[in-house]
PLY file of the C-alpha trace (Angstrom):
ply
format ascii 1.0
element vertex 119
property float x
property float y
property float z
element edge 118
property int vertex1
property int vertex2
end_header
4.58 109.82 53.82
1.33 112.20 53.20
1.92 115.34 52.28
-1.58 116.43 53.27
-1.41 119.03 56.17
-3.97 118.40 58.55
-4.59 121.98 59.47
-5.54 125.16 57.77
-2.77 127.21 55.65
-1.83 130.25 56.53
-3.19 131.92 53.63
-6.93 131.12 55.07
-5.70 131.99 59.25
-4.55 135.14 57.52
-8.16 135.47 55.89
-10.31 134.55 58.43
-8.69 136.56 60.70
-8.90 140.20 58.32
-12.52 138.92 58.03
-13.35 138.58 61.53
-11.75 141.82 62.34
-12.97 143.84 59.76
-16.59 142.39 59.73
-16.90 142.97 63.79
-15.42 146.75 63.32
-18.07 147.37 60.07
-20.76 146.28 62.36
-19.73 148.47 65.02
-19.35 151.06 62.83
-22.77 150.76 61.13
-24.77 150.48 65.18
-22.26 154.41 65.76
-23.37 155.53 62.62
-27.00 154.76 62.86
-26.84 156.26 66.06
-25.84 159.60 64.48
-27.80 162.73 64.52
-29.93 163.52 61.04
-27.27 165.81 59.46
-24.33 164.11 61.03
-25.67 160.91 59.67
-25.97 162.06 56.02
-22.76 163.12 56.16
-20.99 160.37 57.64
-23.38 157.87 54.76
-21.95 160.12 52.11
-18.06 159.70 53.12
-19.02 155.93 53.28
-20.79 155.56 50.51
-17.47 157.63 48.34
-15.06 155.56 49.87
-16.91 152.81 48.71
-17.36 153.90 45.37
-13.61 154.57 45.00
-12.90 150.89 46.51
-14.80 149.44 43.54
-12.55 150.94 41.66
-9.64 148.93 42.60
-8.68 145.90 40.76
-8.31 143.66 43.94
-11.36 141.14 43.88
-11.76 141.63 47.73
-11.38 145.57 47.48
-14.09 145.79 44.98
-16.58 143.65 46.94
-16.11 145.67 50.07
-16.29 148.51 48.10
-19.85 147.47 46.99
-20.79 146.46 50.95
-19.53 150.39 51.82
-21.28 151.79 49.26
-24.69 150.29 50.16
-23.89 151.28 53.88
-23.54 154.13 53.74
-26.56 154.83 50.87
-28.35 152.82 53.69
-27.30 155.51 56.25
-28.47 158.45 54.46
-31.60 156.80 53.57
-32.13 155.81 57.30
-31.73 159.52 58.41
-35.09 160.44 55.37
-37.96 161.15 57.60
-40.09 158.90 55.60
-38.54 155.88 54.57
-36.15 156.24 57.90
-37.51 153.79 60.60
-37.96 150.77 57.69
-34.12 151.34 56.58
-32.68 151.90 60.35
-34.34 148.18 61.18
-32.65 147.12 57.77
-29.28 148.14 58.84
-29.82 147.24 62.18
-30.16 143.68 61.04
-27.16 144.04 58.64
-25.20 145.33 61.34
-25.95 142.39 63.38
-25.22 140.17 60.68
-21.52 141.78 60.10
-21.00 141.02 63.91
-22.28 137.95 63.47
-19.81 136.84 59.93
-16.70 138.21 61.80
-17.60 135.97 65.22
-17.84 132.66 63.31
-14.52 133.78 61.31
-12.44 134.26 64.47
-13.82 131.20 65.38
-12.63 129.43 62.03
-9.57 131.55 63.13
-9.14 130.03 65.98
-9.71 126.66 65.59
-7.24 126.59 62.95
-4.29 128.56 65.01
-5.44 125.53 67.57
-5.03 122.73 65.37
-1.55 124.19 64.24
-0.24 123.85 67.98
0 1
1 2
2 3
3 4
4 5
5 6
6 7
7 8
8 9
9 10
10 11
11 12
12 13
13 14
14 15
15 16
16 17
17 18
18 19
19 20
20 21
21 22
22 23
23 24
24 25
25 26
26 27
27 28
28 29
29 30
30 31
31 32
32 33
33 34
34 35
35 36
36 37
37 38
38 39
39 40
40 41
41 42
42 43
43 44
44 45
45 46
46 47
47 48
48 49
49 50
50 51
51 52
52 53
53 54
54 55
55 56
56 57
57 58
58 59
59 60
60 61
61 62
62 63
63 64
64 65
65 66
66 67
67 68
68 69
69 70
70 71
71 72
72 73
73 74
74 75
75 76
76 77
77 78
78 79
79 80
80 81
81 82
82 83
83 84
84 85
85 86
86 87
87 88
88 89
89 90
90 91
91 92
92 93
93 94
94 95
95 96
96 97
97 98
98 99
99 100
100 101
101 102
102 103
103 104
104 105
105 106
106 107
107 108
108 109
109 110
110 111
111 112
112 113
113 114
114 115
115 116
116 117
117 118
């Protein structure tokens, strides 16, 4: 008999699915946050862009590369607020927003087809 599984562990359902969440939720986040007021924004891209920094300082491989993502997001947020560089970076994290909405959709979809194929 094979002992090939024809479906996804549970290890990668479990990893999609903390992807997909977390990814739609960041992107979310990042379209409230660039929605902010000038001084509210700065503030809420310097919280971000801490709690990144002290995420990279964790030795989990995942914790350390979301750090890194925070970190940029939220030096992208106080950047966007700048009066001179602010419109270029606000379409920059506009797009990267999009794109976080966009990883987490085809993750619950990996998600799902796998939960699907386990049934």
């Amino acid at each position: 008999m094979n002992d090939i599984q024809p479906y996804e562990s549970s290890n990668a359902l479990t990893k999609y699915a903390v992807t997909a969440i977390g990814s739609i939720a960041g992107g979310i986040g990042l379209f409230v946050i660039g929605g902010l007021g000038i001084i509210p924004g700065i503030i809420a891209g310097g919280v971000a862009t801490v709690v990144g920094l002290a995420s990279m300082a964790s030795s989990d491989k995942t914790d350390k590369n979301m750090g890194v993502f925070l970190a940029g997001a939220g030096a992208l947020t106080i950047a966007s607020k700048l009066p001179i560089i602010g419109g270029l970076v606000g379409i920059l994290s506009g797009i990267g927003a999009l794109s976080m909405i966009g990883i987490g959709v085809w993750n619950s979809i990996k998600f799902f087809k796998g939960l699907k194929a386990r049934s």
